[in-house]
TIZA-401850 format. One record per residue (C-alpha): x, y, z; residue number from 1; chain. Coordinates in nm, 3 decimals, padded with zeros to 5 digits. Each point is the difference from the previous one (the first is absolute). Example, Ala and Ser with C-alpha at 12.3 -4.5 7.8 and 13.67 -1.06 7.14 Angstrom:
<recs>
<rec X="01.230" Y="-00.450" Z="00.780" k="1" c="A"/>
<rec X="00.137" Y="00.344" Z="-00.066" k="2" c="A"/>
</recs>
This chain:
<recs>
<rec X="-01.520" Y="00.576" Z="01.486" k="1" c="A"/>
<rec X="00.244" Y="-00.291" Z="-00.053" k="2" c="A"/>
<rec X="-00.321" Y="-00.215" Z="-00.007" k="3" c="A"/>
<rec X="-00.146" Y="00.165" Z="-00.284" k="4" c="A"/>
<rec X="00.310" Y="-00.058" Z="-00.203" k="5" c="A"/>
<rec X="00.009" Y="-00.354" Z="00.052" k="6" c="A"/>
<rec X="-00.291" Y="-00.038" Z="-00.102" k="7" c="A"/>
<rec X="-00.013" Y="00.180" Z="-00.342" k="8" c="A"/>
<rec X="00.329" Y="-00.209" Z="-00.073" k="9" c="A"/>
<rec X="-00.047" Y="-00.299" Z="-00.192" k="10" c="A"/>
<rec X="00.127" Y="-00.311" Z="00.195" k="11" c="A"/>
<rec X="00.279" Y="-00.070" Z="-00.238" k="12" c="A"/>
<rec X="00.177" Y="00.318" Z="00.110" k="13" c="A"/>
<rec X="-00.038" Y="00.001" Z="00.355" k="14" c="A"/>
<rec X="00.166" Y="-00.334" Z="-00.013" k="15" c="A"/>
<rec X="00.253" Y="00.120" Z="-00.193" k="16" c="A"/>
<rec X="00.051" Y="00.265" Z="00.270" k="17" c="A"/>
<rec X="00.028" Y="-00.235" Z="00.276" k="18" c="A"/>
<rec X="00.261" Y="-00.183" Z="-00.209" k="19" c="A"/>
<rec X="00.234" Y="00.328" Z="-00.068" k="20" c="A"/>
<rec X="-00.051" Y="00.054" Z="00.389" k="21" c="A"/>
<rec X="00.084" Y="-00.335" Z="00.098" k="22" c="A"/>
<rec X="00.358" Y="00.069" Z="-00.218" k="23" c="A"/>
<rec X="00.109" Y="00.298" Z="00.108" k="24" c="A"/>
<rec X="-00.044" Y="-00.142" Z="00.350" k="25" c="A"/>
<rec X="00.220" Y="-00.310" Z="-00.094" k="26" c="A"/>
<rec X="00.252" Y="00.267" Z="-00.192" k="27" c="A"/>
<rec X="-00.005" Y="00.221" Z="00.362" k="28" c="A"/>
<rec X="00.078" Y="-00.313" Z="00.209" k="29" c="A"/>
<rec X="00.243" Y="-00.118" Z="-00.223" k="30" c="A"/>
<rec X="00.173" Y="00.286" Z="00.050" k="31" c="A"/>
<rec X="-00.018" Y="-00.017" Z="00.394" k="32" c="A"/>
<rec X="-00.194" Y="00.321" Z="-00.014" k="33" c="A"/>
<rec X="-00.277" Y="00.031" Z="00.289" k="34" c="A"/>
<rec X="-00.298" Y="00.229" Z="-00.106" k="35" c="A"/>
<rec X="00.152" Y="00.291" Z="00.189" k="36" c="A"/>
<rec X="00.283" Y="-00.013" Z="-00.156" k="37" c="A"/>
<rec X="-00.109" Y="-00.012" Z="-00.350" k="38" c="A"/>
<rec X="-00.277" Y="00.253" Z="00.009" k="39" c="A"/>
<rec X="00.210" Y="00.229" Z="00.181" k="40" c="A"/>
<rec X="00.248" Y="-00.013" Z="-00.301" k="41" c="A"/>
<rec X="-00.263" Y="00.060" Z="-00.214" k="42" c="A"/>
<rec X="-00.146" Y="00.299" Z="00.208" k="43" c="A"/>
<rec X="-00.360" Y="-00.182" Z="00.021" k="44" c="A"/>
<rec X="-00.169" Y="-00.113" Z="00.343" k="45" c="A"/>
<rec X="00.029" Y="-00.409" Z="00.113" k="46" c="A"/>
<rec X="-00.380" Y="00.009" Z="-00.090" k="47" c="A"/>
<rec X="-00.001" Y="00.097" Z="-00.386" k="48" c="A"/>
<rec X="00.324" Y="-00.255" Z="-00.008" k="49" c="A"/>
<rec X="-00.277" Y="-00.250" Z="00.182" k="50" c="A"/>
<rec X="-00.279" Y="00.078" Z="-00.250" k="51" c="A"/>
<rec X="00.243" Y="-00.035" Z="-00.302" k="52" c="A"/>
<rec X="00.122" Y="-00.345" Z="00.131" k="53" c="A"/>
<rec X="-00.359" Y="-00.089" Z="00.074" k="54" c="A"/>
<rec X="-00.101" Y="00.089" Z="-00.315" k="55" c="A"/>
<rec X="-00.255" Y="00.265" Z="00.076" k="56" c="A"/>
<rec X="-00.101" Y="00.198" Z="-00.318" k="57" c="A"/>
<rec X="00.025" Y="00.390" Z="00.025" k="58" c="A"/>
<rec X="00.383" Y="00.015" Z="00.042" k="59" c="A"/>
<rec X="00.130" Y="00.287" Z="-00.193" k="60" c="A"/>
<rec X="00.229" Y="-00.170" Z="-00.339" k="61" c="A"/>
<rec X="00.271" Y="00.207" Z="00.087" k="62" c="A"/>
<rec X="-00.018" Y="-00.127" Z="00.378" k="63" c="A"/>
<rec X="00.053" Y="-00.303" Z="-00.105" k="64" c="A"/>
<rec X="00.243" Y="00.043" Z="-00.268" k="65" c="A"/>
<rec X="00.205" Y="00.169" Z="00.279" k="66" c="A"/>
<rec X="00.009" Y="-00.285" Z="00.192" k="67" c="A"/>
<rec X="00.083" Y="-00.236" Z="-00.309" k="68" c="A"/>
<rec X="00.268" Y="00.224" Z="-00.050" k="69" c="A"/>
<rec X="00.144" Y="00.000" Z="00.352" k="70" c="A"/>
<rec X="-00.013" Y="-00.384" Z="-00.035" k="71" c="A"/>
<rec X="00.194" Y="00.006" Z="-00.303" k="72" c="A"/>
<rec X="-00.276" Y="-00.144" Z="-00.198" k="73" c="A"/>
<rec X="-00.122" Y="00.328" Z="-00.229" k="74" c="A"/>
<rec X="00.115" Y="-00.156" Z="-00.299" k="75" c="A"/>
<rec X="-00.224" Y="-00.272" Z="00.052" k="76" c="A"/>
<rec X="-00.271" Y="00.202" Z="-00.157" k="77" c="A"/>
<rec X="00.135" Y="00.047" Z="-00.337" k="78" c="A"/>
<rec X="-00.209" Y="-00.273" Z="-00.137" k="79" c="A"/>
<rec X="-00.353" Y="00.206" Z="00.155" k="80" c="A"/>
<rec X="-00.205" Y="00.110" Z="-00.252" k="81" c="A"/>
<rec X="00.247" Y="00.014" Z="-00.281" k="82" c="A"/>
<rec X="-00.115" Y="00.032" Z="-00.349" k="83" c="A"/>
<rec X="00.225" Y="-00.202" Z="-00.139" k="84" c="A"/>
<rec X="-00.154" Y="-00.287" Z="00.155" k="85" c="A"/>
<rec X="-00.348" Y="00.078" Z="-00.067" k="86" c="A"/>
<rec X="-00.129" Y="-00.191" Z="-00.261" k="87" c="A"/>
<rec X="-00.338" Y="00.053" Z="-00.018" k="88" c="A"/>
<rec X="00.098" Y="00.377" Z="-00.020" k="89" c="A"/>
<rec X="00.148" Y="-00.038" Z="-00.257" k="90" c="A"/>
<rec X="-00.247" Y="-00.158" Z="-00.195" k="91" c="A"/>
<rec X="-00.234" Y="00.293" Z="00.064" k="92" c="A"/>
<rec X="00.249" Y="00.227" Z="-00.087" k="93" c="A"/>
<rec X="00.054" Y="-00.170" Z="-00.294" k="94" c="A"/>
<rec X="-00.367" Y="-00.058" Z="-00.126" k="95" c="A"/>
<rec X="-00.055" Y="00.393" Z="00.023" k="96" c="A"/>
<rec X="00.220" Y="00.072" Z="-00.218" k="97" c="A"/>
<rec X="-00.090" Y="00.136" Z="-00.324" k="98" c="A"/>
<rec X="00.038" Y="-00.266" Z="-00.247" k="99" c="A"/>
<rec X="00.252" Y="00.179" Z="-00.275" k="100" c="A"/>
<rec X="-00.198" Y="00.122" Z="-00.326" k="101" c="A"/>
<rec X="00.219" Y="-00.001" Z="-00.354" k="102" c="A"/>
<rec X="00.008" Y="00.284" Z="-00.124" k="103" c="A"/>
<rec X="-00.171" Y="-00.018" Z="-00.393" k="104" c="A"/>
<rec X="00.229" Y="00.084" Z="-00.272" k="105" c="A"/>
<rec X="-00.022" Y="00.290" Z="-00.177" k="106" c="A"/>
<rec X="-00.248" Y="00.021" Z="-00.302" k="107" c="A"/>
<rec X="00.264" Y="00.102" Z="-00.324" k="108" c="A"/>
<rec X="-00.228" Y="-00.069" Z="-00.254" k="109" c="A"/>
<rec X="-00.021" Y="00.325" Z="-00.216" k="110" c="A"/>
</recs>
């Protein structure tokens, strides 16, 4: 199954998983956490804390949002996704909106 999935991801993002993997990893053993330790505080099994830090895809978002947030580092996804920040968005939005139509004045000549 997890073979599947990598391969209907593009490249780009399995890359980027193995990078988020490879940081909460550094964040866990910065914190002198073993594996155990952390995925026992965060009521998963030292395997799906393995696959996360591997950088496996099919880890439930809120599994790993629970660990983030064990390691302090929750608020590090703020920036994810927000529309704020999303230009080209923005510009879509923007060119579907219905270009404003003046309204004609009204005909008083008797």
């Amino acid at each position: 199954m997890a073979q599947r999935q990598t391969e209907q991801l593009p490249r780009e993002v399995l890359k980027h998983l193995e990078e988020l993997g490879q940081r909460v990893r550094t964040a866990r053993v910065r914190r002198r956490l073993s594996t155990e330790e952390l995925a026992q505080a965060c009521g998963i099994g030292r395997r799906t804390l393995y696959r996360i830090e591997s950088g496996e895809p099919g880890i439930a978002l809120g599994t790993f949002m629970g660990v983030l947030w064990k390691l302090g580092l929750l608020d590090t996804l703020r920036g994810v996704a927000n529309p704020d920040t999303d230009d080209h968005g923005k510009i879509l939005e923007a060119a579907a909106r219905p270009q404003r139509v003046r309204a004609t004045a009204p005909d008083n000549d008797f």
